[in-house]
C-alpha positions in Angstrom: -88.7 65.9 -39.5 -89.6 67.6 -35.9 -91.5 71.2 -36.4 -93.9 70.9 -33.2 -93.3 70.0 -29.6 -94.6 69.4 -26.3 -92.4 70.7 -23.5 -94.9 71.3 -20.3 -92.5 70.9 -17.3 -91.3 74.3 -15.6 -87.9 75.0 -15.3 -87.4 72.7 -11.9 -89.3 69.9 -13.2 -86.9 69.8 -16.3 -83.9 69.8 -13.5 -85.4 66.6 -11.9 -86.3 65.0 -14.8 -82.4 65.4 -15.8 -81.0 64.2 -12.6 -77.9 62.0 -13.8 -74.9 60.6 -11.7 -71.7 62.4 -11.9 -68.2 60.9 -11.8 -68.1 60.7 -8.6 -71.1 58.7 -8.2 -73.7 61.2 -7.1 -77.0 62.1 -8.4 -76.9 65.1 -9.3 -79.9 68.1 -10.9 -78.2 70.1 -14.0 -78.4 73.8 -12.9 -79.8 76.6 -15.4 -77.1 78.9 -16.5 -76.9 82.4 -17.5 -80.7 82.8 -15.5 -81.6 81.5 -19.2 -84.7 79.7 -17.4 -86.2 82.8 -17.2 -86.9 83.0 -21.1 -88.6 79.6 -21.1 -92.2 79.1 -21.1 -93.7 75.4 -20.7 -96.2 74.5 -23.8 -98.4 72.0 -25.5 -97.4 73.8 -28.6 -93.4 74.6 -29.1 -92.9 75.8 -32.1 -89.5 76.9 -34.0 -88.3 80.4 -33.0 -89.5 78.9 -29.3 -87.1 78.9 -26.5 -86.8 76.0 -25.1 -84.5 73.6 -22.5 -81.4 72.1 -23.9 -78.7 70.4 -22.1 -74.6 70.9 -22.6 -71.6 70.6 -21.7 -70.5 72.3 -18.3 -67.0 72.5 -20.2 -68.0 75.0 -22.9 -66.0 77.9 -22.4 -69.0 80.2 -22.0 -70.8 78.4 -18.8 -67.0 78.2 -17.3 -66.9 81.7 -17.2 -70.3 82.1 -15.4 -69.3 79.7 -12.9 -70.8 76.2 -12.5 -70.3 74.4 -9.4 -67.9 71.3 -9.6 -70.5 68.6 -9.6 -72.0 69.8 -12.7 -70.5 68.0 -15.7 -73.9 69.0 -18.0 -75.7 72.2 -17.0 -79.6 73.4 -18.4 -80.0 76.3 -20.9 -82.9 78.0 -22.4 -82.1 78.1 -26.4 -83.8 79.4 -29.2 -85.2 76.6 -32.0 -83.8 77.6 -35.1 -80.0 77.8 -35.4 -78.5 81.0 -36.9 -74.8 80.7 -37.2 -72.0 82.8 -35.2 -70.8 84.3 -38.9 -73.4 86.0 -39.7 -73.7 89.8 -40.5 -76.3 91.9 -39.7 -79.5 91.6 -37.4 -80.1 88.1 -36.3 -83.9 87.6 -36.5 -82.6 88.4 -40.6 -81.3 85.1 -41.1 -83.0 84.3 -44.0 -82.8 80.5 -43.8 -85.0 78.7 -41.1 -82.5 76.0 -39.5 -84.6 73.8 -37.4 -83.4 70.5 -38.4 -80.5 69.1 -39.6 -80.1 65.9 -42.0 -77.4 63.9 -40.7 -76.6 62.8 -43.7 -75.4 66.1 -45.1 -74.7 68.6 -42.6 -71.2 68.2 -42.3 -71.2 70.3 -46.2 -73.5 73.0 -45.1 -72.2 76.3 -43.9 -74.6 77.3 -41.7 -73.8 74.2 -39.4 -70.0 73.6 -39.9 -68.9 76.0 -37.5 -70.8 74.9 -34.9 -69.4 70.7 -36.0 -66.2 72.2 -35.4 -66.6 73.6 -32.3 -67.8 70.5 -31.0 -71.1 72.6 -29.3 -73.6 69.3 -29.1 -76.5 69.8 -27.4 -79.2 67.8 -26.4 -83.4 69.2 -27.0 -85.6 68.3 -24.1 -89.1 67.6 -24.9 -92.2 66.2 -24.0 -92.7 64.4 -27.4 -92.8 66.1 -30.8 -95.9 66.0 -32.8 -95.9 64.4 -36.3 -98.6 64.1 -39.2 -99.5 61.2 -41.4 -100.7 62.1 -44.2 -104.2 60.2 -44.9 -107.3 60.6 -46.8 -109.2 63.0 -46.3 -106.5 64.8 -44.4 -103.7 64.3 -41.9 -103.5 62.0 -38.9 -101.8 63.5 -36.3 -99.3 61.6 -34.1 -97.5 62.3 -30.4 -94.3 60.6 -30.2 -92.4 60.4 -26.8 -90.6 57.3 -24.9 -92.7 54.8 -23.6 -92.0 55.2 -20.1 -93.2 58.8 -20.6 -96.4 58.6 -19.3 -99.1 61.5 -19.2 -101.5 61.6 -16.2 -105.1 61.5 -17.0 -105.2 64.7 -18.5 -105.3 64.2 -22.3 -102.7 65.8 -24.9 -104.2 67.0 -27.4 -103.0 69.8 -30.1 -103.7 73.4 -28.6 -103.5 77.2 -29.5 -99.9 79.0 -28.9 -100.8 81.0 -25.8 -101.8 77.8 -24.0 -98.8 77.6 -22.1 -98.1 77.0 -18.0 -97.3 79.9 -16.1 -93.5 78.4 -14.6 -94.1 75.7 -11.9 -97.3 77.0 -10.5 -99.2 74.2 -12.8 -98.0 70.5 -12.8 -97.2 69.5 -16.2 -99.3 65.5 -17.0 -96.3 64.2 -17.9 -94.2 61.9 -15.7 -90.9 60.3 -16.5 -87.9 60.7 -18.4 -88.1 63.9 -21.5 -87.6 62.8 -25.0 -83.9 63.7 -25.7 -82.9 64.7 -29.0 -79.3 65.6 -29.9 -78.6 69.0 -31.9 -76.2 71.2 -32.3 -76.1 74.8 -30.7 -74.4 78.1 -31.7 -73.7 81.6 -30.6 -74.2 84.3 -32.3 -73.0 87.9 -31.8 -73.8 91.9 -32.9 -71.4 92.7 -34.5 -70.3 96.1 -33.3 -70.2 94.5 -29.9 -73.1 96.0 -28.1 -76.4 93.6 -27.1 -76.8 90.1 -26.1 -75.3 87.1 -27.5 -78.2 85.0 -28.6 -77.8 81.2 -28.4 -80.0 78.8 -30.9 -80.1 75.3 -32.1 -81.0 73.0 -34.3 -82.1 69.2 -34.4 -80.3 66.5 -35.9 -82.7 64.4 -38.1 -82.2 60.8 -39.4 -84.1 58.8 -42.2 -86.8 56.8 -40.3 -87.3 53.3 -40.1 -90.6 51.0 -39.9 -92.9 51.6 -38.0 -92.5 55.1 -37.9 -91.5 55.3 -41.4 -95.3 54.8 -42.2 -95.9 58.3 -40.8 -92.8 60.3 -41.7 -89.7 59.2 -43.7 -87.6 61.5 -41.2 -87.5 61.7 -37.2 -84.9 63.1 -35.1 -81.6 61.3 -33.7 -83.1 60.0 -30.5 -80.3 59.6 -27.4 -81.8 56.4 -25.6 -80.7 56.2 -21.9 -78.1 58.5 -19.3 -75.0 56.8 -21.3 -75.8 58.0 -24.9 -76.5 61.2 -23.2 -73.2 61.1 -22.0 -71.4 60.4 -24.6 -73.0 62.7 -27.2 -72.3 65.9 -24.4 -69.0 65.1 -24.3 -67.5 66.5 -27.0 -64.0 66.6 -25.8 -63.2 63.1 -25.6 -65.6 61.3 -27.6 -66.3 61.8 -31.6 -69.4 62.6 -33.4 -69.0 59.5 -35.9 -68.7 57.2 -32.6 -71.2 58.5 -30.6 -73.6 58.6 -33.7 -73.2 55.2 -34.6 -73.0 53.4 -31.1 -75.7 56.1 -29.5 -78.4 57.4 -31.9 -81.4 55.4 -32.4 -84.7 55.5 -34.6 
């Protein structure tokens, strides 16, 4: 389960912390397409129906036809967390089911997701860490899960209100290293009489947990551990979900 996040880096600090070398051997900064880095806001407190930094594919056909330069092979978007799928009718924010996660184990059955399977549009959620509670007596225990070698500065993370948020780069994030990567799936929905904004969302892909974190939550989401299991998951065009789910998905 994943319903809270921490994503405190402005939209250039998530660029350098996604640095990856290309094919050809060069380090390389995703770039932010569509000027979606514009409806981003850093937070302590990301909650679903949040927009937030997701990485893709530069070979989806949408971020082809805004132009990408050739060294791009992955490419930064601002996403909204909760997926609603491309066929439905009527207004979007009427969606009546709340897609946040997904269970690995059964999305392939569920209609709301199986378009966006088909499509191949894999994503990958960047994050801070993602905040989970234990339950415990006489309440909850509240955990902050990131990579080790995500480090915060002395600053302390704690749980905050929703407007405490950093205005774009103009405050450093405490956070240093690599962002938790979590792979989801993305889709695009569309008015249907043609006029208004597409409106891009996703959705994380969750696995049954195993000890120790199964003594705070029975479910976490599919963690991509390292640049190649990146990689792989993104690209959808060459490498399948059942491979790079079992060779690239960790707990």
């Amino acid at each position: 389960m994943c319903g809270r996040c921490a994503c405190t880096r402005g939209p250039a600090g998530v660029a350098r912390a996604c640095a990856y070398r290309n094919r050809k051997d060069v380090v390389v900064e995703p770039n932010w397409v569509l000027n979606s880095d514009k409806g981003y806001w850093p937070s302590y407190n990301v909650c679903p129906q949040s927009y937030t930094p997701v990485l893709i594919s530069a070979a989806h056909s949408h971020v082809m036809q805004a132009g990408c330069s050739d060294s791009n092979e992955r490419v930064l978007q601002s996403m909204k967390w909760g997926l609603v799928p491309s066929w439905h009718k009527g207004d979007a924010d009427n969606f009546s089911t709340l897609c946040t996660n997904c269970r690995s184990e059964s999305m392939l059955t569920k209609p709301s997701f199986r378009g966006a399977i088909s499509k191949g549009q894999r994503c990958v959620i960047l994050a801070d860490g993602f905040y989970e509670w234990q339950r415990a007596k006489p309440g909850k225990q509240p955990y902050f899960v990131t990579f080790a070698d995500t480090t915060p500065t002395k600053e302390s993370i704690q749980l905050c209100k929703d407007d405490d948020v950093f205005d774009d780069d103009t405050q450093s994030s405490p956070f240093k290293g690599r962002m938790l990567t979590m792979a989801g799936y993305f889709d695009i929905w569309r008015p249907a009489n043609g006029a208004g904004q597409e409106l891009f969302t996703y959705s994380i892909i969750t696995v049954e947990s195993k000890p120790p974190f199964s003594e705070i939550h029975d479910r976490l989401p599919a963690i991509l551990d390292g640049d190649d299991a990146i990689s792989q998951w993104l690209d959808f065009q060459n490498v399948s979900m059942e491979k790079v789910g079992d060779e690239h998905c960790t707990v």
